[in-house]
ZADO-708615 format. One record per residue: residue in one letter; residue number from 1; x, y, z of N, C-alpha, C in turn. Coordinates in Angstrom, 1 decimal, decimal comma. Example, Ala and Ser with C-alpha at 12.3 -4.5 7.8 and 13.67 -1.06 7.14 Angstrom:
> r_k_n_px_n_py_n_pz_ca_px_ca_py_ca_pz_c_px_c_py_c_pz
> A_1_13,2_-5,7_7,8_12,3_-4,5_7,8_13,2_-3,3_7,8
> S_2_12,8_-2,2_7,1_13,7_-1,1_7,1_12,9_0,0_7,9
This chain:
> r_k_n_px_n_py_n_pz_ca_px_ca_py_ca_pz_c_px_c_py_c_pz
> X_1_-116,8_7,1_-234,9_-115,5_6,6_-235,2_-115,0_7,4_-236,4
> X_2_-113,6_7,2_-236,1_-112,8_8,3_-237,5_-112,0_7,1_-238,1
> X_3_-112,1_6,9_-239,4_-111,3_5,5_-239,8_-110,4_6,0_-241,0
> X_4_-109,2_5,7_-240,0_-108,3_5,7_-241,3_-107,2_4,7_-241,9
> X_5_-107,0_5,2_-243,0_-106,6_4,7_-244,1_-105,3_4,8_-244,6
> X_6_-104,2_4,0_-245,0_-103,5_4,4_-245,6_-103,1_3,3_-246,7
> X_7_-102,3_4,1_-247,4_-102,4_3,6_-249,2_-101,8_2,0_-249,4
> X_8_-101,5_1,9_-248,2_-100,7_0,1_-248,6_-101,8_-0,7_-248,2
> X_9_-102,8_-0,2_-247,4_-104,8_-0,7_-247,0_-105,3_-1,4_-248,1
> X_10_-104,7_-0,7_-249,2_-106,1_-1,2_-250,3_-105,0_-1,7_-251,9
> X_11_-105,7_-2,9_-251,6_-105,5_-4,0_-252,7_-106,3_-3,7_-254,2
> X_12_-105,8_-4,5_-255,0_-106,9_-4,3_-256,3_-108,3_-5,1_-256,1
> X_13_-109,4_-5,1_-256,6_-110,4_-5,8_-255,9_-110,7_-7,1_-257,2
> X_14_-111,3_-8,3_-256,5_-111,4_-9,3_-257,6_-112,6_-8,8_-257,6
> X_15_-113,4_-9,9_-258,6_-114,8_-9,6_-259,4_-115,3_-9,4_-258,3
> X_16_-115,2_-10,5_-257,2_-115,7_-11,6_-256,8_-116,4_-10,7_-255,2
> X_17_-115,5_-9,4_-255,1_-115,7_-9,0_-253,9_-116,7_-7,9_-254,5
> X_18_-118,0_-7,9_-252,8_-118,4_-7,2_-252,4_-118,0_-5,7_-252,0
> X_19_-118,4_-4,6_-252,3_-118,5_-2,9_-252,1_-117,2_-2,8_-252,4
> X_20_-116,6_-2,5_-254,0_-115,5_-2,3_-254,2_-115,4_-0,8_-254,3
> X_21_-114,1_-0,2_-254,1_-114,1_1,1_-254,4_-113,3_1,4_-255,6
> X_22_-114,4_2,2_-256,3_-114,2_2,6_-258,2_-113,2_4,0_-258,2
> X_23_-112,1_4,0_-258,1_-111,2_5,1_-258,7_-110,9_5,5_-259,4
> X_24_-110,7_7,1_-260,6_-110,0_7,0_-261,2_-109,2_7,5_-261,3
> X_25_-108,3_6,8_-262,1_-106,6_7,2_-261,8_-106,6_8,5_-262,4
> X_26_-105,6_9,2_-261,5_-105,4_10,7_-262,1_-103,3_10,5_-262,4
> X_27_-103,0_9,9_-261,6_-101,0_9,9_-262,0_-100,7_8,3_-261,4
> X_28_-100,0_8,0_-261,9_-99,3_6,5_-261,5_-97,9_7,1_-261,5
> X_29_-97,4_6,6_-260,4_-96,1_7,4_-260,0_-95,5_5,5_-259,9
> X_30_-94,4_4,7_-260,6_-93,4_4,1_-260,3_-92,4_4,8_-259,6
> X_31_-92,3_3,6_-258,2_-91,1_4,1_-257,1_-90,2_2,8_-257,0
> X_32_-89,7_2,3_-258,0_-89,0_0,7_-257,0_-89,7_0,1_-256,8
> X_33_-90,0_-0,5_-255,9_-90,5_-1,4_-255,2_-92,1_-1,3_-255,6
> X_34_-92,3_-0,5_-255,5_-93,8_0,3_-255,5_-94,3_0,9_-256,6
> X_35_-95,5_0,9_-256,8_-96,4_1,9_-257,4_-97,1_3,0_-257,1
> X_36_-97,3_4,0_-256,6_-98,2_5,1_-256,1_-99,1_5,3_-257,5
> X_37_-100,6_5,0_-257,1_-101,5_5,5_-257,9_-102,7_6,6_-257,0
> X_38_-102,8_8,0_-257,4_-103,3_8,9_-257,3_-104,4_8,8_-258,0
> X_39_-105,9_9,3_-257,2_-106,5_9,2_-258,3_-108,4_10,0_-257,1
> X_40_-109,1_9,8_-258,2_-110,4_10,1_-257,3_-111,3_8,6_-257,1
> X_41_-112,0_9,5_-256,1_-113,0_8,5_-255,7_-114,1_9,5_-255,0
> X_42_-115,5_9,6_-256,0_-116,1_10,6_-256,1_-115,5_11,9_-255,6
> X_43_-115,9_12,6_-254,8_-115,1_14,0_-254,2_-113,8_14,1_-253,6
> X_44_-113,3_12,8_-253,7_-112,3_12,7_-252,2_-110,9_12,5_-253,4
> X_45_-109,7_12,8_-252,9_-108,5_11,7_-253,5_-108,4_10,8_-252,4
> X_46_-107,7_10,1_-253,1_-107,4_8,8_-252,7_-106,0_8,2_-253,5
> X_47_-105,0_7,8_-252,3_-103,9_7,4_-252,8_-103,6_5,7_-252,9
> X_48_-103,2_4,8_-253,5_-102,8_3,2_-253,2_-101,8_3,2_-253,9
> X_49_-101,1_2,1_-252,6_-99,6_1,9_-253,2_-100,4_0,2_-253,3
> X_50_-99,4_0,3_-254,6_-99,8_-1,5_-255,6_-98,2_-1,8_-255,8
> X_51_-98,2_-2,8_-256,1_-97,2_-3,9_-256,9_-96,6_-2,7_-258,1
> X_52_-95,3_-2,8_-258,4_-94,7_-2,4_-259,7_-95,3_-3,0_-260,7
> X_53_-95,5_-4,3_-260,7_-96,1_-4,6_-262,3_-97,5_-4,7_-262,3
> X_54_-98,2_-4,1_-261,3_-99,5_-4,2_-261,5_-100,2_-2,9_-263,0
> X_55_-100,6_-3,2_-263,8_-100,8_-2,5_-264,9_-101,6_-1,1_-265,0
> X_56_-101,9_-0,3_-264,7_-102,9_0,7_-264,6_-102,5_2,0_-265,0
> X_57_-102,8_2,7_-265,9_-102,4_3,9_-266,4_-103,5_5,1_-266,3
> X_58_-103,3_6,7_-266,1_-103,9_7,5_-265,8_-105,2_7,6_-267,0
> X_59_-106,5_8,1_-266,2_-107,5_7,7_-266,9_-108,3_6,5_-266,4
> X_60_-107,7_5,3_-266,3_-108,0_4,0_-266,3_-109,5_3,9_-264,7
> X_61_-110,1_3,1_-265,0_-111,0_2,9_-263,4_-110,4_2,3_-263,1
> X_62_-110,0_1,8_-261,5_-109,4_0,8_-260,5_-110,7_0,6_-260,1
> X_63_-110,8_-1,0_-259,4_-111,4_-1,3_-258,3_-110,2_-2,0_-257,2
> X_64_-110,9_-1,5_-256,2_-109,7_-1,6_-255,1_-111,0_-2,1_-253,9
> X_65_-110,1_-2,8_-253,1_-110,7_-3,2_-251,7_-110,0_-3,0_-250,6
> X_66_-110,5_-2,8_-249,4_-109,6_-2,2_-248,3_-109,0_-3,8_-247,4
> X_67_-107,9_-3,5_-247,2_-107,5_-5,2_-246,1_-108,1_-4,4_-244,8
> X_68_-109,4_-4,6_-244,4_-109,8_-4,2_-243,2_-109,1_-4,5_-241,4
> X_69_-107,3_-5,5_-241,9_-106,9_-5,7_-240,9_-106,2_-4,6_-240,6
> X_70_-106,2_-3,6_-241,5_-105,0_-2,2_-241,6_-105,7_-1,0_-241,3
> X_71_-107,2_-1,4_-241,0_-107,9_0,0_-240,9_-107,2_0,5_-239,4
> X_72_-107,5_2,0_-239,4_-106,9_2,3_-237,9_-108,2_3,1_-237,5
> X_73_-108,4_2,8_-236,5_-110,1_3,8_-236,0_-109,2_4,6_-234,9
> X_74_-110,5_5,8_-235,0_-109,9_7,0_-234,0_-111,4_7,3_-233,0
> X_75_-111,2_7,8_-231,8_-112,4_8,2_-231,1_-112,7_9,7_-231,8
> X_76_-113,8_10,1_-232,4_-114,0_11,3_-232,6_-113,8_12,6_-231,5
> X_77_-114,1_12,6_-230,7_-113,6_13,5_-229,5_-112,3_13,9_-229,4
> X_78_-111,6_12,6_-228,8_-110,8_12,4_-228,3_-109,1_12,9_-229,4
> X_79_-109,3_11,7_-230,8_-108,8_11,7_-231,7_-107,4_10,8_-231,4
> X_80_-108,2_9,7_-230,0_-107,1_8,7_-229,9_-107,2_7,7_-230,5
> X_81_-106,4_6,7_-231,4_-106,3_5,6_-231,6_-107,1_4,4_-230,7
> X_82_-108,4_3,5_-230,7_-109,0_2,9_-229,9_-108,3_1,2_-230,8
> X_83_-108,0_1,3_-231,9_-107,3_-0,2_-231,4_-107,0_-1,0_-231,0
């Protein structure tokens, strides 16, 4: 399976959750409504869109967790959506 992701997927993570994912912020972009936070996660980027007043400035570690209802899987072969 190919799983993907996209940036409104992943929430901030509480203590409390299991296998968080540790980012760090490289730009926090305010858009209105939104936040774009750009950042790494060991080799890869990684984008999440957060709340406006959620607090987080470049530099900073996030922990983030994914809402696993938003994941989208793909057949590797194929590269169809099996949802």
């Amino acid at each position: 399976m190919i799983v993907g992701l996209r940036s409104e997927a992943l929430r901030p993570a509480a203590p409390s959750d299991e296998l968080p994912i540790d980012m760090k912020v490289g730009v926090v972009e305010v858009m209105g409504s939104d936040q774009y936070i750009y950042g790494q996660v060991g080799d890869e980027s990684l984008t999440a869109r957060l709340a406006p007043h959620f607090n987080v400035a470049p530099g900073d570690r996030l922990r983030l967790r994914v809402d696993t209802d938003q994941l989208h899987l793909f057949d590797p072969e194929t590269e169809l959506d099996v949802n």
